[in-house]
N, C-alpha and C positions, 0 to 999 in steps of 0.2 A: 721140941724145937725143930725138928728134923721133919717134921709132918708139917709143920707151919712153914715150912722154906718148898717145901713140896707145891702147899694150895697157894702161896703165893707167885710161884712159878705158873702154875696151872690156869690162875686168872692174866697173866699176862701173855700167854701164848694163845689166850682165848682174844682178848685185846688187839692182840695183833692180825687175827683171822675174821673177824668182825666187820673191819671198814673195809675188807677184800667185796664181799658178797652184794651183790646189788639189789637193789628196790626187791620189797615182793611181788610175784606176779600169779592171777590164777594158774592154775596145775594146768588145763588143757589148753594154754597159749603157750607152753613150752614142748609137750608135747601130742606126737599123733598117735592116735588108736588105731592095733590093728584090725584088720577084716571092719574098720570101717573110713575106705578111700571113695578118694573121686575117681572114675572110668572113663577115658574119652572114648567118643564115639564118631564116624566117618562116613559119610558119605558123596553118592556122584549121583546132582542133579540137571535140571533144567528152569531156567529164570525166564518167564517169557510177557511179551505186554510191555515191552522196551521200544522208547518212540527213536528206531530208527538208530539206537545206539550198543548192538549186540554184534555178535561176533560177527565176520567178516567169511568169505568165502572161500578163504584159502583154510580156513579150523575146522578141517574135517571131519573130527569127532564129533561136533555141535551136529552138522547136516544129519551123520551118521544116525547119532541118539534120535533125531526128530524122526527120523524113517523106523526105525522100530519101534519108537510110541506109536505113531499112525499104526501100525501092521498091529501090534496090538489090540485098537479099536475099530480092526477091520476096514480100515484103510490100506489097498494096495495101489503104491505107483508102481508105474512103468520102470524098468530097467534102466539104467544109467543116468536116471533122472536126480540130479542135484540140487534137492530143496535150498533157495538163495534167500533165506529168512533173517533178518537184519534187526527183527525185532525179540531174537530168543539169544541168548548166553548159557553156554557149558560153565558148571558151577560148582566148587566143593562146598560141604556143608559139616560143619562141626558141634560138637555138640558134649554135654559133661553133665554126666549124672553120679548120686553116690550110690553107695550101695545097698541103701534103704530104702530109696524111694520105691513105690508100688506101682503097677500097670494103674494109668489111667491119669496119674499124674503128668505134668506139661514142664516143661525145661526152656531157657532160650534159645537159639540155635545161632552162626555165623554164617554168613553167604560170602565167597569168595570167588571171585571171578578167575576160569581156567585159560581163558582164547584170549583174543582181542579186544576186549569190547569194552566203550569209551567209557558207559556206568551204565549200573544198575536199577539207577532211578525209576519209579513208577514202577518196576519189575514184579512177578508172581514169582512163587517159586512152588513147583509143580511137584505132588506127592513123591516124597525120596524117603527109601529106607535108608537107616542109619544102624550102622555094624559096628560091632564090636570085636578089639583084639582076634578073637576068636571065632569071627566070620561071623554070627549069630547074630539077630536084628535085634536091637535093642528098643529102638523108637522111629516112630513116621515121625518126618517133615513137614509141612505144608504152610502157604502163607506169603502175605504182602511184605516184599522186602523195605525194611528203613536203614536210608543211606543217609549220611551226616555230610559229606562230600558232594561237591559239585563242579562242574565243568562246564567252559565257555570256549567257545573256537567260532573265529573269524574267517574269511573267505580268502586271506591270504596266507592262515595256516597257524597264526599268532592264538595262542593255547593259554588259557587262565586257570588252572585249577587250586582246588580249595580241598582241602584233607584229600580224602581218598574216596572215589566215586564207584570202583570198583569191588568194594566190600561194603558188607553192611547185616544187619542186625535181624531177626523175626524175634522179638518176646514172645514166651510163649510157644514158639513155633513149634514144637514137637510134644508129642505126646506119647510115653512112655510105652511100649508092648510087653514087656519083659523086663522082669526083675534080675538082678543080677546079686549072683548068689553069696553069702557071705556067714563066715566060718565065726562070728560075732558069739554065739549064742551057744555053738556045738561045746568050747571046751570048759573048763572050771577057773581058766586061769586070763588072765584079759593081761595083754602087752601093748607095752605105752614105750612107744620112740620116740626118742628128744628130736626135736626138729632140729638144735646147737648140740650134740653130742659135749659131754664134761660131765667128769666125774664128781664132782663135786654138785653139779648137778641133780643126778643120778640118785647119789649119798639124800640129798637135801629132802628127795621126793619120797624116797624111801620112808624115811626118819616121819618125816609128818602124815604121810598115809600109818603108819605102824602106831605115830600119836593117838592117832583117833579111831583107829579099828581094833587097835592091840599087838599086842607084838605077832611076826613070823606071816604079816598079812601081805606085806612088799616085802621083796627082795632085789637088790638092783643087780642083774645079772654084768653089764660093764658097762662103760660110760656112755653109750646109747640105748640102753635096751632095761628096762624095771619091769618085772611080773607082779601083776597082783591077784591074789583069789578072791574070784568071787562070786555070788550064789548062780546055781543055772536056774534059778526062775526067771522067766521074762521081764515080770512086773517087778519082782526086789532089784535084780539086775542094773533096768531102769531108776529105779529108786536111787541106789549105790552107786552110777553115773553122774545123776545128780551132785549128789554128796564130795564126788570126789573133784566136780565141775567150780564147789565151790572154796576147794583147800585155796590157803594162798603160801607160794614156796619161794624160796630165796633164790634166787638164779646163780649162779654161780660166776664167778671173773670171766667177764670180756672177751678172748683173746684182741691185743692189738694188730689191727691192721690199716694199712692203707690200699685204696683201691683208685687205680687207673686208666680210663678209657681211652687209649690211643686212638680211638676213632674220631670219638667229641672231643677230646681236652679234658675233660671232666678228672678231677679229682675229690676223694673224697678221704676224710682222715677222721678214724675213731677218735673220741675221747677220750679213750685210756692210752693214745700213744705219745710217749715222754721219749725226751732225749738227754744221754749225759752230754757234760762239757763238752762244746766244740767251737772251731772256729771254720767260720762260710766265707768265700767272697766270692762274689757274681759280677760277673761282667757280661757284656756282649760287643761284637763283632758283627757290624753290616755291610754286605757287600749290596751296592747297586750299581749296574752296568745297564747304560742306554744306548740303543743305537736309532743311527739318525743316517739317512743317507739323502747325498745332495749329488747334483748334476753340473760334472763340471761343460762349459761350455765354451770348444775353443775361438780363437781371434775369426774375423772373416776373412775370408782368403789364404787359411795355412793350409788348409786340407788336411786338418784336424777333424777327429771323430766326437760326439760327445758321448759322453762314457757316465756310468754312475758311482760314486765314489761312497763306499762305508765309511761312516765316521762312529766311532766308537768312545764310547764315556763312559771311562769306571772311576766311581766314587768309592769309596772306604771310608767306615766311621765308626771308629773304636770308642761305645760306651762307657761312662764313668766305673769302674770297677770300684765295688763296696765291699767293706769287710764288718762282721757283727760276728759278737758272741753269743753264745747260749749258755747259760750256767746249768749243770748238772740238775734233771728232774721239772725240767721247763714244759708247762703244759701248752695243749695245742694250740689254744687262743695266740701265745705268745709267741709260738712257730709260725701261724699264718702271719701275724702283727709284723715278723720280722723280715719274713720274705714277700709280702706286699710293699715293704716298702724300700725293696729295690726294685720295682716294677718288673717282677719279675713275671713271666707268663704262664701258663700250666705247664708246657714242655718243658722251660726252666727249671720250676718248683720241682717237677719229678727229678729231672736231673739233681736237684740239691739232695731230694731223696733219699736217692737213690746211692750219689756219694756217700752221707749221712753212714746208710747202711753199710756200706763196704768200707767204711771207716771205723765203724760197731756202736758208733754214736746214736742209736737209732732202735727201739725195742720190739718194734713193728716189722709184722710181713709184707711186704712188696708184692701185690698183686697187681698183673695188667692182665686188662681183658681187650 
């Protein structure tokens, strides 16, 4: 009797842990592999073959760089001589490669404008090494800039632009020198980082790598970090990547959050965040103050001055204030449902939040960015 009140316990606290865990998802969309990341890469070029739309003549690094290209290819100017070139732009150039790729390989690159200059349309961008962390060139540059943006300017100064004329794209544009070196291959044991840290995460990945290799194969060392062995061949290595590319694991619970952009307004609210019982009312409070000024003008003949007179208009207008409940465990749909329909605004809505929270009504972290 006493064993069977055991596994009947044992199936319901399984029961209960069950509808926590979310969707399956493959193993390498939860987490990253070490010693194989992406590397940014840096550099300072020249964008030139610009109709008339480049840096300006007070960006004195732009003239500067043009004078030691020229000297470079044997071109000396005179002294104090200030190349006034309208058609070239000082440029940064970025670039992101991993750590596998090989010399000879090509990448995209980014052209970003450093000075003044109106766009980079039609633009070249003139051989640039690209460095890494560590000062060491990783890849050349070169290539015909593509800009998505464009600009219009009138003769009285009236400015049209469209996205961004100043940045822009090369596919392609670089071609790789140097491999960047990675510790993939050197040891016996391959480390996998949750890109969401949770331990139950961690447990879940473990548990199903050890399903299918055998036991003692995963270990999860804490809630961001699982070691796994495995073979130092190349090619099995490869192989076992594979394999493990195609587990599928239970991801573990959510945390809830809500996330708030005080720049934009932008709100954004997990689907796991529930609120107990509470009671909301929202109101608002509009103040509009006009002013208006009139000239008074006196009689003829008083030798009176005419003067200008402020007239001032302040309105006040206190919104309907609404009051709604929440019942304990109310899911998000029924949160926005209910504060949409006091017209309330994003700043609002945070505020009811934000209350919410400071009242314990609320199971969510409050983040603003």
């Amino acid at each position: 009797m006493f064993k069977l009140i055991i596994k009947y316990l044992t199936i319901c606290v399984t029961l209960l842990i069950v509808p926590v865990l979310q969707a399956q998802k493959p193993l390498l969309d939860l987490v990253d592999v070490k010693g194989v990341r992406t590397n940014q890469l840096i550099g300072y070029g020249l964008v030139v073959g610009l109709d008339g739309t480049g840096d300006k003549s007070q960006v004195e690094f732009t003239s500067q760089s043009i004078i030691n290209m020229l000297n470079q290819f044997g071109v000396q100017l005179p002294d104090r001589i200030d190349p006034k070139l309208k058609n070239v732009a000082a440029v940064t150039v970025t670039a992101k490669i991993n750590a596998m790729q090989q010399p000879g390989q090509e990448v995209d690159v980014v052209v970003s404008s450093l000075g003044d200059a109106k766009s980079l349309r039609g633009g070249t961008l003139l051989l640039t090494p690209l460095r890494g962390v560590d000062g060491e060139v990783y890849a050349i540059a070169q290539g015909n800039v593509v800009i998505s943006g464009i600009q219009a300017e009138g003769r009285s100064g009236t400015r049209v632009v469209i996205n961004t004329p100043t940045s822009g794209r090369i596919p392609n544009g670089a071609t790789i020198e140097k491999e960047v070196r990675s510790d993939f291959n050197d040891s016996n044991v391959i480390t996998l980082n949750l890109k969401r840290p949770s331990f139950t995460t961690s447990k879940n990945i473990s548990r199903a790598i050890n399903n299918i290799f055998g036991p003692d194969v995963s270990r999860s060392i804490n809630k961001n970090t699982i070691e796994v062995r495995a073979p130092r061949d190349s090619q099995q290595r490869v192989t076992f990547m594979s394999m493990l590319e195609e587990i599928q694991v239970d991801e573990g619970a959510v945390p809830a959050k809500i996330i708030f952009n005080s720049r934009t307004g932008t709100v954004v609210i997990g689907r796991s965040v529930t609120v107990s019982e509470a009671a909301v009312s929202h109101g608002s409070i509009k103040v509009s103050i006009t002013e208006n000024q009139q000239v008074s003008q006196p009689n003829a003949f008083s030798d009176g001055e005419t003067t200008v007179v402020d007239n001032s208009d302040v309105d006040i207008q206190q919104g309907d204030g609404r009051m709604f409940l929440w019942r304990s465990g109310v899911n998000l749909q029924e949160i926005v449902n209910a504060i949409n329909s006091t017209g309330a605004s994003p700043d609002d809505l945070m505020a009811i939040l934000q209350a919410l929270k400071e009242a314990g009504a609320i199971n969510a972290e409050i983040i603003v960015i």
